[in-house]
PAKOLSE-652368 format. One record per atom (N, C-alpha, C): residue in one letter; atom name; x, y, z. Coordinates in steps of 0.001 Angstrom, whole numbers. Layout:
BEGIN
aa;at;u;v;w
a;CA;X;Y;Z
...
***
This chain:
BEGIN
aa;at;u;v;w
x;N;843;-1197;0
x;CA;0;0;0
x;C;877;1245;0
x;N;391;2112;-865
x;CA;1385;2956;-1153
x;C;996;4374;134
x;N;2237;5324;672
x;CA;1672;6113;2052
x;C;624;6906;1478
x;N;-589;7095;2129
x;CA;-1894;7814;1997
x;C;-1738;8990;3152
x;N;-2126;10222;2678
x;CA;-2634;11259;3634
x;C;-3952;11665;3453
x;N;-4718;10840;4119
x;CA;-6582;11271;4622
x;C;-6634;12730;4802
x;N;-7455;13337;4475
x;CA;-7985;14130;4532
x;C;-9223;14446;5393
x;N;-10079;15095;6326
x;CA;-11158;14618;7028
x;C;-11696;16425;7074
x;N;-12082;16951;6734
x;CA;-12404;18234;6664
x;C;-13815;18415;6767
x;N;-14383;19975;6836
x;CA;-15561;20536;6975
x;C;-15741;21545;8206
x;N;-16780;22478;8151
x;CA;-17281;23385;8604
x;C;-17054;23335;10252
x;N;-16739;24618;11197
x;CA;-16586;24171;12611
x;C;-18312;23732;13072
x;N;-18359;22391;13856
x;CA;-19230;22383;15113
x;C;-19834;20779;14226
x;N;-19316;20742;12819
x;CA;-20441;19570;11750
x;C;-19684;18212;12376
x;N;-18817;18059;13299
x;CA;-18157;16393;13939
x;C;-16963;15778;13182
x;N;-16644;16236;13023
x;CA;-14922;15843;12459
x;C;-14036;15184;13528
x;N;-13891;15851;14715
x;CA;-13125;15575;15852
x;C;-14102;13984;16237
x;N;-15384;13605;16382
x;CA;-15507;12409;16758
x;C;-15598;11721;15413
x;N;-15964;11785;14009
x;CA;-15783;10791;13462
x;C;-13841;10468;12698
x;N;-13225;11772;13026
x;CA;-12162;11043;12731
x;C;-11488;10354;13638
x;N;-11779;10453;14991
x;CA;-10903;9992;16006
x;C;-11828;7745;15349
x;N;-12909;8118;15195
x;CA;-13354;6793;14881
x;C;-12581;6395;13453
x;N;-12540;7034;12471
x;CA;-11940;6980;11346
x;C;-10383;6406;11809
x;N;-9556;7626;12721
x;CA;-8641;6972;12570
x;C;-8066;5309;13525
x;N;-9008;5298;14902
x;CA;-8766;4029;15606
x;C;-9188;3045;14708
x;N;-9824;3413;14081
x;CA;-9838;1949;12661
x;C;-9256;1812;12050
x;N;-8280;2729;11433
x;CA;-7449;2185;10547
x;C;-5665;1845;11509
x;N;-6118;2695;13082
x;CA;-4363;2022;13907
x;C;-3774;3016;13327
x;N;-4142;4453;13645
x;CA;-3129;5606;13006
x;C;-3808;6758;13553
x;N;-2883;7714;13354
x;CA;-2850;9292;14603
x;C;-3054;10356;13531
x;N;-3898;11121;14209
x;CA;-4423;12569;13430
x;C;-3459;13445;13455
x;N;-3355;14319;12373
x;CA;-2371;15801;12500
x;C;-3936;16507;12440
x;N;-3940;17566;13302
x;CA;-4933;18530;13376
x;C;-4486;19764;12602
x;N;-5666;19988;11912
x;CA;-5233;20918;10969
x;C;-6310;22576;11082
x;N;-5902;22774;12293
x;CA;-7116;23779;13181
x;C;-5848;25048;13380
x;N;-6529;26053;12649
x;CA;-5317;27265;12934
x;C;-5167;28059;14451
x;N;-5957;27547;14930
x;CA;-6846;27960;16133
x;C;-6363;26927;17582
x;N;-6281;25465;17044
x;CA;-6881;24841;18401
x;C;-4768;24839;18462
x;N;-3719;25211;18223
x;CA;-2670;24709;17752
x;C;-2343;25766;18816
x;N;-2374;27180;19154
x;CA;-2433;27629;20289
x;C;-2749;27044;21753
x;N;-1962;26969;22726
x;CA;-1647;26627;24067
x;C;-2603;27018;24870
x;N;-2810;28194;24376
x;CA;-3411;29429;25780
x;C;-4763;29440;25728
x;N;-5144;28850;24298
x;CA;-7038;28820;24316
x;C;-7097;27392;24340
x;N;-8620;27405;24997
x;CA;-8558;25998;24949
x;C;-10267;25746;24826
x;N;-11230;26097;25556
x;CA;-12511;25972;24979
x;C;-13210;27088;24520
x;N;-12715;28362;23794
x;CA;-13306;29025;22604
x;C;-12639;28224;21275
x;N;-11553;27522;21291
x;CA;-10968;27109;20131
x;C;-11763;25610;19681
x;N;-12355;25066;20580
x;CA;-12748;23145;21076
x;C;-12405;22269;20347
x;N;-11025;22277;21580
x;CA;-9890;21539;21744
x;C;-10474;20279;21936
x;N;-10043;19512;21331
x;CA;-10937;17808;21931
x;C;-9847;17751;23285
x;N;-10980;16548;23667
x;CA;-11008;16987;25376
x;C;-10175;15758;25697
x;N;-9661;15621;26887
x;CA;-8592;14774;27425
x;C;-8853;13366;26665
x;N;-10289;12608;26708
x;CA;-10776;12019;27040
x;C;-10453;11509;25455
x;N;-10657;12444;24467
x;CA;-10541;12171;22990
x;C;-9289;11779;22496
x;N;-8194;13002;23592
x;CA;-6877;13116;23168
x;C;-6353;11463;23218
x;N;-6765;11436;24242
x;CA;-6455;9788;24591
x;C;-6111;8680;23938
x;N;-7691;8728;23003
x;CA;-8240;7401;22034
x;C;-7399;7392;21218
x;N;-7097;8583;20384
x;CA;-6158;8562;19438
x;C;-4792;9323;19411
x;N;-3249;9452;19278
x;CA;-2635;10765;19212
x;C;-3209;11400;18037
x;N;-2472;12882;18871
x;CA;-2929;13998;17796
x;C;-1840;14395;18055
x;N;-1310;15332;16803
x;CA;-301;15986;16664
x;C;-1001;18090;16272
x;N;-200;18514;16596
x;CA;-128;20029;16293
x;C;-1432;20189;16518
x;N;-1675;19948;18425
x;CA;-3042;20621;19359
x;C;-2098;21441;20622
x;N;-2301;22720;20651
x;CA;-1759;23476;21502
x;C;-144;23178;21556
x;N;216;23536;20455
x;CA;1746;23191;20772
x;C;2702;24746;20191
x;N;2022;25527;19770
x;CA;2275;26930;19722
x;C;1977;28218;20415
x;N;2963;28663;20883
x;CA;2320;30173;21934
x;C;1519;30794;21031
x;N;890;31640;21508
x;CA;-354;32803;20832
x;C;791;33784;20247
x;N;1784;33895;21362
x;CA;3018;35228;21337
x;C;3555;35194;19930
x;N;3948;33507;19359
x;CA;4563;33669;18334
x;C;4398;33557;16788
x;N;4674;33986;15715
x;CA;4441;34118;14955
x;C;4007;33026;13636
x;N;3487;32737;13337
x;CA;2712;31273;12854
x;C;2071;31622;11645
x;N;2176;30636;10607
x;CA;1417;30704;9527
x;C;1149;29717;8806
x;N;562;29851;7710
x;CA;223;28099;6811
x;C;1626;27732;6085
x;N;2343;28284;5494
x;CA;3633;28228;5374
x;C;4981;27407;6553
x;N;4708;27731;7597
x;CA;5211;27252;8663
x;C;4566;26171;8957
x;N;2965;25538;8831
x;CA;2810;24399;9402
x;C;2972;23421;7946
x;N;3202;24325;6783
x;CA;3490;23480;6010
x;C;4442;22470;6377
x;N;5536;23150;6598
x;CA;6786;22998;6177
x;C;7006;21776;7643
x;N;6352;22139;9156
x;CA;6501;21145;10278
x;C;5475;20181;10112
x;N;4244;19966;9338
x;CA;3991;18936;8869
x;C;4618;17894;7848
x;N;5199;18429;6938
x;CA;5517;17550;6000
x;C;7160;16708;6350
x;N;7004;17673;7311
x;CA;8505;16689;8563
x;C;8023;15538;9259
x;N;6765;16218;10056
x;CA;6088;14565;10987
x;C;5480;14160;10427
x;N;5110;13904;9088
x;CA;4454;13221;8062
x;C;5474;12421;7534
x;N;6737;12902;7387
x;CA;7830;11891;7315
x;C;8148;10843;8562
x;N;8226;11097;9624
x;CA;8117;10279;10484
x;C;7022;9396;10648
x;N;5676;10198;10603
x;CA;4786;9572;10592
x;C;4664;8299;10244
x;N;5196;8416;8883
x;CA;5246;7159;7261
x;C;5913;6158;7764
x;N;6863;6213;8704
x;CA;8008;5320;8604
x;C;7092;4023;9773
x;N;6186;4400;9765
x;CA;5385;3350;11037
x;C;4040;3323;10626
x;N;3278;4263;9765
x;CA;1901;3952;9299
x;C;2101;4060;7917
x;N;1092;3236;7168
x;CA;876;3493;5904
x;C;-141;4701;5748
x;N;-1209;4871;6419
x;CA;-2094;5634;6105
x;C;-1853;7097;7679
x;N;-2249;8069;7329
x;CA;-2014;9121;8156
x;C;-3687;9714;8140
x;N;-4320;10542;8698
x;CA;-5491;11062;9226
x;C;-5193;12912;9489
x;N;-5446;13829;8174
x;CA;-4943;14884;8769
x;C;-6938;15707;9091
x;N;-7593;15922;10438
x;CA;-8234;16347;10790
x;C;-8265;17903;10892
x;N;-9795;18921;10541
x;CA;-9654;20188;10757
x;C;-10001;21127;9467
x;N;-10480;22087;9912
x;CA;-11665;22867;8899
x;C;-10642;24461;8505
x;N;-9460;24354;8601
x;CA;-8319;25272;8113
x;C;-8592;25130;6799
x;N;-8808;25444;5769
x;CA;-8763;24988;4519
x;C;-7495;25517;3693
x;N;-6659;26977;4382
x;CA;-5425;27268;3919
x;C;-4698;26333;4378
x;N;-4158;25914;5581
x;CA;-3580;25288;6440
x;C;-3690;23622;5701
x;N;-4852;23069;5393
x;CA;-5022;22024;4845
x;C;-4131;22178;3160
x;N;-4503;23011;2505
x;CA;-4106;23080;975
x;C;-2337;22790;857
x;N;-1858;23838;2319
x;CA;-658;24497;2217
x;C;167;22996;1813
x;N;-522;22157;3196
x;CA;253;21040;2933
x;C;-126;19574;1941
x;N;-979;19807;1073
x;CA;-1892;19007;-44
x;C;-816;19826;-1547
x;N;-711;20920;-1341
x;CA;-65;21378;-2621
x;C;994;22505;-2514
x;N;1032;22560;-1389
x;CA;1972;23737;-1033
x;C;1796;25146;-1340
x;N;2234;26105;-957
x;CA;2343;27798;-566
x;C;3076;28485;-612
x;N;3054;29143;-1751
x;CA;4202;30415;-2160
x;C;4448;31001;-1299
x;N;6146;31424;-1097
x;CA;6417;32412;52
x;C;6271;33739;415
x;N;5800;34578;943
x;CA;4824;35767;1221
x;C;6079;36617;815
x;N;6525;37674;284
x;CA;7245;38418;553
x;C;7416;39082;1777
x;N;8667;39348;2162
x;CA;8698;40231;3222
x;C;8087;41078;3531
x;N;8064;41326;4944
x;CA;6962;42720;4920
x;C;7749;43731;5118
x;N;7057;45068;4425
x;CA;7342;46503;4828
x;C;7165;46655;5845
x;N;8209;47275;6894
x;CA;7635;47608;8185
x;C;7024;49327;7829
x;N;7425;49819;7315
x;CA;7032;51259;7133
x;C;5339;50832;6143
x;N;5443;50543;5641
x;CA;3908;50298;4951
x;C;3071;49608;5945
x;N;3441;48529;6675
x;CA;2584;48284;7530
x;C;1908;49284;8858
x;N;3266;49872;8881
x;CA;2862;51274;9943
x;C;1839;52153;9231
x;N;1928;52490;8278
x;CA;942;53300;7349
x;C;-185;53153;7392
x;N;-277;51677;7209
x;CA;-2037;50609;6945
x;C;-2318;50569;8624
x;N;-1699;50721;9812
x;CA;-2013;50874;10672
x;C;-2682;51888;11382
x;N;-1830;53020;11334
x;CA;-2203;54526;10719
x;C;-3611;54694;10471
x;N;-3638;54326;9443
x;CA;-5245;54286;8451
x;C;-6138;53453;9259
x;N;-6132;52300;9670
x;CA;-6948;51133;10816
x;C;-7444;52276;11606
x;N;-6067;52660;12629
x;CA;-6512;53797;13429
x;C;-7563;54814;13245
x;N;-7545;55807;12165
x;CA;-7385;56970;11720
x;C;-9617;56549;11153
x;N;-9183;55897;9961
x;CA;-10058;55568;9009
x;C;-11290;54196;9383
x;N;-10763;53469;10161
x;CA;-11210;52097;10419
x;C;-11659;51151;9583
x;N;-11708;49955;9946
x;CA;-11772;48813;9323
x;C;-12451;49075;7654
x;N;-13594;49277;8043
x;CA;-14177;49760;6679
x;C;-13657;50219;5555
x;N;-13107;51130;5615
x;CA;-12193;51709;4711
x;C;-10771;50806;3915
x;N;-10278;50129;4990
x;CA;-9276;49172;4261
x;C;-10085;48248;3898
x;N;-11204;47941;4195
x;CA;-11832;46286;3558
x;C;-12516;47123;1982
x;N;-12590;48091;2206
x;CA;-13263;48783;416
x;C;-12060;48676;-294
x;N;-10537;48770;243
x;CA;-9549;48695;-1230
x;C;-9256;47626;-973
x;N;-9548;46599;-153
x;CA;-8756;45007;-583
x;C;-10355;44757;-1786
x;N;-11262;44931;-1414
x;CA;-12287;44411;-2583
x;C;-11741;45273;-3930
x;N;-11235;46297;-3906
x;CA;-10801;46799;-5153
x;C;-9441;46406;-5938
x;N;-8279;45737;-4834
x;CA;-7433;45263;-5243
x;C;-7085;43739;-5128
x;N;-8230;43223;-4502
x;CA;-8072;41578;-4525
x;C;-9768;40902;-4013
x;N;-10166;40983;-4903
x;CA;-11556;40483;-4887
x;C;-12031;39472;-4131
x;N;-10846;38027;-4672
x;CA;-11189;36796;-4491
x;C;-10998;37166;-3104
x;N;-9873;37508;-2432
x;CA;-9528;37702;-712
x;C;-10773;37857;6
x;N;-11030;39329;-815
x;CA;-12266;39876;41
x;C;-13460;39127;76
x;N;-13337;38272;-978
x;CA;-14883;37125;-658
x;C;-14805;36044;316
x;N;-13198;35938;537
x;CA;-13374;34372;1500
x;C;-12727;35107;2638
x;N;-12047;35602;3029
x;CA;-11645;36632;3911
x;C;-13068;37159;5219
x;N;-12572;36621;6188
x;CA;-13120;36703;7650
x;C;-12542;38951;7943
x;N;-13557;39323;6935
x;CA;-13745;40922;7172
x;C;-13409;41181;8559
x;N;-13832;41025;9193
x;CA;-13804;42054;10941
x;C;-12432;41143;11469
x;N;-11732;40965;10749
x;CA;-10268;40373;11433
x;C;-9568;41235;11191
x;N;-9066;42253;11609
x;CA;-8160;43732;11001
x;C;-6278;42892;10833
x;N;-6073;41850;11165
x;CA;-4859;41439;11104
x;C;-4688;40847;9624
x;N;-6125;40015;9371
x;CA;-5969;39615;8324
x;C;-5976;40711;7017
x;N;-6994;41494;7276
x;CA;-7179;42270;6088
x;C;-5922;42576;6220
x;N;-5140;43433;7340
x;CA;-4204;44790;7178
x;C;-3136;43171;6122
x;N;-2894;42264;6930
x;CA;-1597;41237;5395
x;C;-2275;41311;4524
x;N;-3020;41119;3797
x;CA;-3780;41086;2415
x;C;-3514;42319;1669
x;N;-3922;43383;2679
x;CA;-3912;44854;1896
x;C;-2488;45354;1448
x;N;-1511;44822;2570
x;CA;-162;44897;2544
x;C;736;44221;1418
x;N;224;42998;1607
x;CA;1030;42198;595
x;C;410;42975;-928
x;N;-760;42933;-912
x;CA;-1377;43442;-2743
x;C;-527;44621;-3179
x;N;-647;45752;-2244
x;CA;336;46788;-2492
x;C;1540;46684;-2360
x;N;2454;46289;-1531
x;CA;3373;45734;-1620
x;C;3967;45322;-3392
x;N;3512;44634;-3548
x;CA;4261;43434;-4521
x;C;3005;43921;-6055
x;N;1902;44581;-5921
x;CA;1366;45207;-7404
x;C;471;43786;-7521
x;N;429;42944;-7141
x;CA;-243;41840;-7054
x;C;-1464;41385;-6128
x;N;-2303;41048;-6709
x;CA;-3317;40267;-5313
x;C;-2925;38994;-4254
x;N;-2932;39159;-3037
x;CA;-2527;38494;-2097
x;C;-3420;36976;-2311
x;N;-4172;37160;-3011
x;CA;-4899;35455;-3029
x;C;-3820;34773;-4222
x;N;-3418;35757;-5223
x;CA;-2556;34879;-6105
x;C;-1034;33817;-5237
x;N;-974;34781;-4357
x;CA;320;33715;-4038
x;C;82;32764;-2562
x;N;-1726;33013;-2781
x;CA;-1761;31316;-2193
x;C;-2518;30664;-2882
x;N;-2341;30778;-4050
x;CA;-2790;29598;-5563
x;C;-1007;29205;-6001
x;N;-473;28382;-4850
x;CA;984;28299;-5507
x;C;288;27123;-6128
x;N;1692;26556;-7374
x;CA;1910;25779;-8526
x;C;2032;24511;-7934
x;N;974;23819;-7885
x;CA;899;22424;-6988
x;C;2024;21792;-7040
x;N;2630;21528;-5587
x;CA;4203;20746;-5191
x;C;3504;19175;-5562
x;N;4470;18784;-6263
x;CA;4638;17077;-6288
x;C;5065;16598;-4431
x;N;3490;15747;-3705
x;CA;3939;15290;-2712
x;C;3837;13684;-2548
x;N;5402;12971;-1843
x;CA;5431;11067;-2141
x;C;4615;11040;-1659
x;N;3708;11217;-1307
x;CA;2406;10087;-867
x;C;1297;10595;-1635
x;N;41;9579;-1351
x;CA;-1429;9680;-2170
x;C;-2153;11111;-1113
x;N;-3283;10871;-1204
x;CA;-4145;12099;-714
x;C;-5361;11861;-1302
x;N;-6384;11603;-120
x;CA;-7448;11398;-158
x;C;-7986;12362;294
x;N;-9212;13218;276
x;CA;-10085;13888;800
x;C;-11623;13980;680
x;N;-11926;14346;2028
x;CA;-13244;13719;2440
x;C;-13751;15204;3057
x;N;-14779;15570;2957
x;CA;-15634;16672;3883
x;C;-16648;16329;4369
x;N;-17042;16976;5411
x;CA;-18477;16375;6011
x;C;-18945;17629;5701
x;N;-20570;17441;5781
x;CA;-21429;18785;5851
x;C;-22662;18029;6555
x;N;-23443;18914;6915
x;CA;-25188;19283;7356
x;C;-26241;19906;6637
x;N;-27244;19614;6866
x;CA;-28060;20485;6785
x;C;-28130;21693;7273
x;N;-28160;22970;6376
x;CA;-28011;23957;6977
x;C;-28790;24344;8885
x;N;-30110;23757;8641
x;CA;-30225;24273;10082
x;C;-30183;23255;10777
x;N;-29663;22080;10504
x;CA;-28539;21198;11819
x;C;-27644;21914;11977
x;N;-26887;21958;10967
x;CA;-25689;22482;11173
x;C;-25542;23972;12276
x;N;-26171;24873;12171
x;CA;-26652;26310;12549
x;C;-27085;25859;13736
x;N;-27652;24919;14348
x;CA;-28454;24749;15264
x;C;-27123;24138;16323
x;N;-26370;23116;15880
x;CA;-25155;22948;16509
x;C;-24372;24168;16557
x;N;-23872;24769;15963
x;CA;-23587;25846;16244
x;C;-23568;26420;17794
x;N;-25237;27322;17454
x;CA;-25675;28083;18305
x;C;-25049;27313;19616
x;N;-25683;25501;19951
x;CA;-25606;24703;20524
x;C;-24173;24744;21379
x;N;-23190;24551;20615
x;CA;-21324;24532;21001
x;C;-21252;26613;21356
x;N;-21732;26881;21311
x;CA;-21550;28390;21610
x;C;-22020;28419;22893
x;N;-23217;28068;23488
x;CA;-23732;27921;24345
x;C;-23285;27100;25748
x;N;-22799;25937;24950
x;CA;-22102;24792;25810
x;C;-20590;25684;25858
x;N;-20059;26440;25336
x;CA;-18831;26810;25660
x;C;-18977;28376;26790
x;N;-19762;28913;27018
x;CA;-19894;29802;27766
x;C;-20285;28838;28939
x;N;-21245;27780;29306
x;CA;-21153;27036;30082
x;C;-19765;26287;30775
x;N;-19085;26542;30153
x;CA;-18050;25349;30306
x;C;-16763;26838;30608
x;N;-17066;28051;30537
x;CA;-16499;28861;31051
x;C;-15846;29624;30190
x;N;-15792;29990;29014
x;CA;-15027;30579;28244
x;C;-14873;32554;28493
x;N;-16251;32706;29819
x;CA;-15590;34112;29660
x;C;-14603;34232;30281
x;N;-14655;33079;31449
x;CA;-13197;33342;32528
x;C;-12069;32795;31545
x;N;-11667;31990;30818
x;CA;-10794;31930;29585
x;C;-10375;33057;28988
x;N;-11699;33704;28349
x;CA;-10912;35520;27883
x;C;-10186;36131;28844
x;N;-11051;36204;29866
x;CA;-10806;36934;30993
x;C;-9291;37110;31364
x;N;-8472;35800;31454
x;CA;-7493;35292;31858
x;C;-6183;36116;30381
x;N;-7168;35687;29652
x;CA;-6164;36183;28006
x;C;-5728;37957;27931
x;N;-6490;38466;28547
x;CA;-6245;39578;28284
x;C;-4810;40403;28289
x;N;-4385;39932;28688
x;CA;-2644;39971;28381
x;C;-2318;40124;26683
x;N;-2999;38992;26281
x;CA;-2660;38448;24883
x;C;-3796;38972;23718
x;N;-4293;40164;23887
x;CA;-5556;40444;23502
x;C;-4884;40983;21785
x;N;-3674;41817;22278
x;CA;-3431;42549;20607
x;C;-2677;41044;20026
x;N;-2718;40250;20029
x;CA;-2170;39228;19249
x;C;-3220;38318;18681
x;N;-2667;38512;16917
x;CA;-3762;37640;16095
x;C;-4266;36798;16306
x;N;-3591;35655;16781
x;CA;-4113;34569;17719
x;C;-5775;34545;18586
x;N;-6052;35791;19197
x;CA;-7134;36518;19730
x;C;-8027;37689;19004
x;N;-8246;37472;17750
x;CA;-8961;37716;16810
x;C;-9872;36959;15943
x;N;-9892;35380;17367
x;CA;-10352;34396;16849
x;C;-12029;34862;17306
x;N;-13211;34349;16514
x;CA;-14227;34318;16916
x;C;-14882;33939;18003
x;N;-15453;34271;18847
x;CA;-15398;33875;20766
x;C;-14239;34704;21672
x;N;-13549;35385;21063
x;CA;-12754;35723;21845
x;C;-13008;37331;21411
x;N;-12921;37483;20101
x;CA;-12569;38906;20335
x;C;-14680;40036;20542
x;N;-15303;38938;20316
x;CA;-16951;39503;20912
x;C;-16380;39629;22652
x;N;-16185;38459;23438
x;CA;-15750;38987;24638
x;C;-14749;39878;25533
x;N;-13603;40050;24652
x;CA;-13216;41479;25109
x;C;-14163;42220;24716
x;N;-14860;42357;24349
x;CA;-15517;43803;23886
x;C;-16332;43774;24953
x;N;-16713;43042;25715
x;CA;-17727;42169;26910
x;C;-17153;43516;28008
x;N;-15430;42677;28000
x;CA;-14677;43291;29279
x;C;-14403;44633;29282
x;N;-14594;45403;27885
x;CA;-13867;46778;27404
x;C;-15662;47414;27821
x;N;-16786;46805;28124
x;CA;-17748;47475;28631
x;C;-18427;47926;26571
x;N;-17963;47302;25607
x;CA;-18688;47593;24564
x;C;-20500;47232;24270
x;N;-19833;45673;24899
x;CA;-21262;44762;24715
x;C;-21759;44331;25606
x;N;-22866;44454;25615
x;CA;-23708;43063;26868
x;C;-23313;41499;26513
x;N;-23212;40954;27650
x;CA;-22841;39625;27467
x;C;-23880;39058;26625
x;N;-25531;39359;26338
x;CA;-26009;38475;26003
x;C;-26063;38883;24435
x;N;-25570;40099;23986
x;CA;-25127;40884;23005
x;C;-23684;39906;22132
x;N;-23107;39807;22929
x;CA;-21922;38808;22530
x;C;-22160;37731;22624
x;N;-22719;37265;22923
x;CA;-23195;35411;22759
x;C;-23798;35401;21398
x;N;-25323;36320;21295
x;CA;-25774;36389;20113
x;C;-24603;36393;18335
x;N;-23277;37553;18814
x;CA;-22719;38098;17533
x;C;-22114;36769;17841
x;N;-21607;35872;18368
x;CA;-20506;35040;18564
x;C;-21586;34103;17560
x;N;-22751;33296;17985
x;CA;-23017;32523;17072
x;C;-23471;32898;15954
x;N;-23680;34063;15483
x;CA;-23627;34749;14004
x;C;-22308;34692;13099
x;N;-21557;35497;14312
x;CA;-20081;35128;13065
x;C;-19808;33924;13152
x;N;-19862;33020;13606
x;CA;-20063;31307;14060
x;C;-20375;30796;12536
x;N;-22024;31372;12778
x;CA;-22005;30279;11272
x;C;-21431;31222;10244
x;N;-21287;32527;9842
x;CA;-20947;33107;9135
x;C;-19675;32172;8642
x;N;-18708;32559;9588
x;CA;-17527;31541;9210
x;C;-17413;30403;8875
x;N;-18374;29031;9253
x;CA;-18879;27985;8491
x;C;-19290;27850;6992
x;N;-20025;29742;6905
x;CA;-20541;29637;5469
x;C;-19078;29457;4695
x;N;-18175;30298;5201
x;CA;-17049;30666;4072
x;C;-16205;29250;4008
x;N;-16077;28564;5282
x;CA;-15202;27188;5306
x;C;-16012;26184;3763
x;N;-17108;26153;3865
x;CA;-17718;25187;3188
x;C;-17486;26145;1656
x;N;-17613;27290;1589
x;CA;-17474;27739;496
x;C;-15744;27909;-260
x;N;-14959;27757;903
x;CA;-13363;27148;733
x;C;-13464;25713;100
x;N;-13524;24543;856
x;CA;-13824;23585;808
x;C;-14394;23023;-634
x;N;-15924;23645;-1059
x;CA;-16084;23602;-2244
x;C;-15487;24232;-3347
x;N;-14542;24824;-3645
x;CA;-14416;25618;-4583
x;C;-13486;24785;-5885
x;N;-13160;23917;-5152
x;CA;-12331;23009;-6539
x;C;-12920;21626;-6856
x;N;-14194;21354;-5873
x;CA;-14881;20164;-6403
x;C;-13337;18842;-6207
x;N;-13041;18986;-5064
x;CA;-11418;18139;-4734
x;C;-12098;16778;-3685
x;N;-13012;17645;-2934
x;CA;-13567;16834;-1732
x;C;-15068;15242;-1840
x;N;-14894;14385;-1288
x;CA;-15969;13373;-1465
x;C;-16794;14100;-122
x;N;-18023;14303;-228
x;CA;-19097;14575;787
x;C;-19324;13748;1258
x;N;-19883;13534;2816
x;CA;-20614;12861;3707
x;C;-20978;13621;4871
x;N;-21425;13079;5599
x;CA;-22874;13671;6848
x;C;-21857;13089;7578
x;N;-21713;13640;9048
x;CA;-20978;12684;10002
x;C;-21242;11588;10308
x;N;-22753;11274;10393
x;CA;-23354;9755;10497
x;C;-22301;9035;9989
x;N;-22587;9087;9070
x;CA;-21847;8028;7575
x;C;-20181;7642;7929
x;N;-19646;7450;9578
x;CA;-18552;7569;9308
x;C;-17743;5821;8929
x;N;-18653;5038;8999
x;CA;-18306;3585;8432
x;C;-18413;3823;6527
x;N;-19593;4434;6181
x;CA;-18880;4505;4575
x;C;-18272;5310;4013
x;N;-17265;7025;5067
x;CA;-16073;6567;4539
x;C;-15078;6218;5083
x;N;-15101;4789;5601
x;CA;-14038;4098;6356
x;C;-13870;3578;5037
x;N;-15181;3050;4559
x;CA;-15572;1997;2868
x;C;-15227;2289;2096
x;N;-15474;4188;2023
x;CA;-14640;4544;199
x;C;-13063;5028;555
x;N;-12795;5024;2126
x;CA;-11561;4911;2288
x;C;-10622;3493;2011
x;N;-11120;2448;2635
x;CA;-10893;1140;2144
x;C;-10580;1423;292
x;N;-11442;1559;158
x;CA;-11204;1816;-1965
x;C;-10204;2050;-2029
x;N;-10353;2926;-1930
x;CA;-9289;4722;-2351
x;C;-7732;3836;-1939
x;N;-7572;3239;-928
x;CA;-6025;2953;-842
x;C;-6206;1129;-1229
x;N;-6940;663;-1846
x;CA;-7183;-855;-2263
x;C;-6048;-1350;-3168
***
């Protein structure tokens, strides 16, 4: 059998974390998590981190094993995946990479052109302007100078826009072109699989894991973060509605509400990542015995 890298993808809250942990104890092989989010140390249930209990059943690799402090990208987990994917190989035939990153997933399926350096003086500028002008205003010239960005692009993330806006000007180019790099030849196969829902299952879990995570304590989690608040890392959804909690912007029940809005919002765009090259086999999480079946195929 020649080495396979599974694929197990889809939208946050649709069950990936329990049917791959089943996916992978069946086939006797360990997940790389492919969560840009859960790979941070310092969060742990706004990100939902599978829980001790999961960690257990199966290893996982690259879950909280990066500070928030330091600097991280799909490029970088390229490059430390396709290292423990070498190790990986030397003891499994088949590997399990879990997680609804869909850059993070590609980077290491086909690889990722290297960003140019950044201007520090241009970035001060676009900061400047954040300040000065606000968000709005830089998200009207990334739609004028990089379209595709601005359609899959998580808007109210000012870290993300300000690289996008940076790199386009920068380099005279759109920042989505140089993450359409020239697909890397990788030794192993590659299978991929997505799950989806029905929209209002899906939405309804959602709301559901939003709910169960304020239960389970996530304002005292922010609470605790606030140290780490100007770092991208904390521009994650759940986190940055509740500073605004602590900064006296919002009512808590004000931020629960926007949290499961941009919630599914961001689901819409994962699935609309996900679909865009027609790459992925669909299934419902139910279904996780047939694709154990068209996994069986696929490496036959």
């Amino acid at each position: 059998m020649k080495q396979t890298l599974v694929v197990l993808a889809g939208p946050t809250a649709v069950g990936k974390t329990s049917c791959g942990i089943e996916v992978a104890s069946h086939f006797g092989t360990e997940i790389i998590s492919a969560d840009s989010r859960q790979i941070y140390r310092e969060t742990t249930i706004g990100t939902a981190v599978p829980s001790p209990r999961e960690l257990a059943l199966v290893k996982h690799h690259f879950i909280q094993t990066t500070s928030a402090k330091a600097p991280y990208n799909a490029s970088i987990f390229e490059n430390q995946v396709l290292e423990r994917l070498e190790q990986l190989f030397k003891v499994h035939d088949l590997v399990l990479m879990v997680g609804g990153s869909g850059l993070y997933i590609d980077a290491v399926c086909e690889g990722i052109d290297d960003l140019p350096q950044a201007d520090p003086r241009l970035r001060e500028e676009l900061l400047e302007r954040f300040k000065k002008e606000g968000l709005e205003s830089l998200t009207r010239e990334l739609k004028s100078l990089d379209p595709v960005s601005y359609g899959k692009m998580d808007l109210k993330n000012p870290m993300r826009v300000l690289k996008a806006l940076e790199v386009s000007i920068q380099t005279g180019k759109p920042y989505s072109t140089f993450l359409l790099a020239t697909k890397k030849e990788r030794p192993f196969d590659i299978l991929r699989i997505a799950l989806d829902l029905e929209r209002e299952i899906l939405y309804n879990r959602i709301n559901r894991r939003v709910e169960l995570m304020m239960e389970a304590g996530l304002l005292e989690e922010v609470r605790q973060l606030q140290h780490l608040k100007g770092y991208s890392a904390m521009k994650t959804v759940g986190y940055r509605e509740l500073f605004r909690v602590l900064d006296g912007e919002l009512s808590l029940d004000e931020a629960v509400d926007l949290i499961k809005r941009n919630t599914r919002k961001f689901a819409r765009k994962q699935l609309t990542w996900f679909r865009k090259e027609n790459l992925y086999q669909w299934f419902t999480p139910a279904n996780c015995k047939e694709i154990i079946g068209w996994i069986e195929k696929g490496i036959g």
